[in-house]
N, C-alpha and C positions, 0 to 999 in steps of 0.2 A: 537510430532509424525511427521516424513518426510513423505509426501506423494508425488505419482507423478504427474506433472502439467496436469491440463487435458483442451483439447483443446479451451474450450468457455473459459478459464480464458487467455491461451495464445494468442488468438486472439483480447482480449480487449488490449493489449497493441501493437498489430503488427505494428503500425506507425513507434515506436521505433525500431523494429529490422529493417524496410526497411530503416529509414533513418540511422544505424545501417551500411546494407549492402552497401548501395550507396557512401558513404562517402570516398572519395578517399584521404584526411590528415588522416594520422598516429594517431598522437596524440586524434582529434577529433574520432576518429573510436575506437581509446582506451578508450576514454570517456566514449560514446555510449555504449559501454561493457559492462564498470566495472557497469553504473546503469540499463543495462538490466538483468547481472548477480544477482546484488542485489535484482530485484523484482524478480527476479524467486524462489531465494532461500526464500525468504521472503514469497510466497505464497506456496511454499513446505516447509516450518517449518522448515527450516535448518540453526537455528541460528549461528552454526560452521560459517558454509561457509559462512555466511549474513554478521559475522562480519568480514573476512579477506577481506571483498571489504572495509572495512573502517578506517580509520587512528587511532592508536592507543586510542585517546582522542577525539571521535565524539561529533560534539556539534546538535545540534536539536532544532528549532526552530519552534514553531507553533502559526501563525496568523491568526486574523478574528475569525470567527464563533463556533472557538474552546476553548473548556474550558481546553486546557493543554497546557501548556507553552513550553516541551517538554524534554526530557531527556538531561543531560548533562553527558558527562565522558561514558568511556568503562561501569562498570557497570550498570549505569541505563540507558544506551542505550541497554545492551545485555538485562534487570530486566524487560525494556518497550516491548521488542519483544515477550520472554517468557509469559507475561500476555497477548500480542495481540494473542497469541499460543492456549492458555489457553480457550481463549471464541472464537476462530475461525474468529478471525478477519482479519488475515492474510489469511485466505484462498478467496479472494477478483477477483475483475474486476479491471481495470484500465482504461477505454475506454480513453485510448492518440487521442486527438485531435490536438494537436500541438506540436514540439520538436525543440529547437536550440539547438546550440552548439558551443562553444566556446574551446579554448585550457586549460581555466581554470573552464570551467563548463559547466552543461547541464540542462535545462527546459524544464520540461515536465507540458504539462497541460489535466485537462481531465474529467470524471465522475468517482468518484469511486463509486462500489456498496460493498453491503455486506448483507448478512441474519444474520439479529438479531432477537432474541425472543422476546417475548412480555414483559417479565418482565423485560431484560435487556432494552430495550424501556421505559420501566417506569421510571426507575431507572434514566435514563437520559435525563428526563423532560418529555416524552408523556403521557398523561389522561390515565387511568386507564383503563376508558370508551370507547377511542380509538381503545385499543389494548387487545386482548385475550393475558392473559400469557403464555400460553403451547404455542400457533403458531407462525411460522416462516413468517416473512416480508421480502422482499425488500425494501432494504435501499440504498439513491444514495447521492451526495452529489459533487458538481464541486469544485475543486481543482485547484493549480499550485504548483510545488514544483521545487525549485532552489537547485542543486546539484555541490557545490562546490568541484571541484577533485584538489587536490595537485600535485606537482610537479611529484610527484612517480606513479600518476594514480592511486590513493586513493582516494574516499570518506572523507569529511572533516564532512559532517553532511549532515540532510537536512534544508532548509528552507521551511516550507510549509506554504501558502495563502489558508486558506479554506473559501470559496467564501457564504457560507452557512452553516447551521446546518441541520445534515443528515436529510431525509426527505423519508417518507413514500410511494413507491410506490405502492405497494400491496399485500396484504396474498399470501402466498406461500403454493403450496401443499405439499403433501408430493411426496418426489421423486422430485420435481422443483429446478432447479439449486443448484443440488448437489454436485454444486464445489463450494459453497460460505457456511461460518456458516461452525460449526466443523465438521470433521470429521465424527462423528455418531449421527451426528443429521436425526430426522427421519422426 
């Protein structure tokens, strides 16, 4: 499901679009874009558009604290988006703390959050005991992800350093940041 970006998710990433705006190279400012475009449509569920920011045969990389290696190839990069669709993971924060850039690439570093439930929380290692199943958490986790752009201002994949394994910040009410976790979560 597309939905539309709603402010407290596009304000976690607004480093990126000011250093975005500021950027007086060309090429670098097209950089800047193409992976500002990509998380946009990425936390509006608009796999279409997510994958034309990316070169035909994306590769995906994921390091540290995670337990996925990462997609490889057009399908199981488009297969990996849809399932992050699927549990609302893509509807996310991205608090950008720092961005370079390059004529062949862009890093970004940062906090990402997300509301997961309590049994999907279980599921990926937290005590039973911890966590209520039916309630929603806050989930944070610091990151840095290297975005290799191609000659053509494509997306090559990402590299992602995840610095820790997500981490519990606290029950979420109902109605609390209802731009994170799926669409009709209650």
């Amino acid at each position: 499901m597309i939905v539309e970006l709603r402010p407290a998710a596009e304000r976690s990433w607004q480093l990126l679009t000011d250093r975005m705006a500021s950027e007086p190279d060309p090429r670098k400012r097209a950089n800047l874009e193409v992976v500002a475009r990509h998380v946009r449509e990425e936390v509006r569920g608009d796999v279409g558009a997510l994958m034309k920011t990316l070169v035909p045969e994306p590769v995906y990389e994921i390091w540290g604290a995670s337990d996925s290696a990462g997609p490889k190839g057009y399908d199981e990069v488009e297969a990996f988006y849809e399932a992050s669709i699927a549990i609302g993971k893509n509807r996310l924060e991205f608090e950008i703390s720092a961005v370079l850039v390059e004529h062949g690439l862009v890093a970004t570093e940062g906090i990402f959050r997300h509301a997961y439930d309590g049994e999907l929380l279980t599921r990926r290692g937290f005590a039973a005991a911890d966590v209520e199943h039916d309630a929603w958490y806050l989930v944070e986790y610091r990151a840095l992800i290297l975005w290799p752009i191609d000659a053509n201002g494509l997306i090559e994949g990402e590299r992602m350093y995840v610095g820790e394994k997500p981490r519990i910040v606290r029950r979420l009410e109902p109605g609390e940041c209802d731009h994170l976790g799926p669409v009709d979560r209650g």
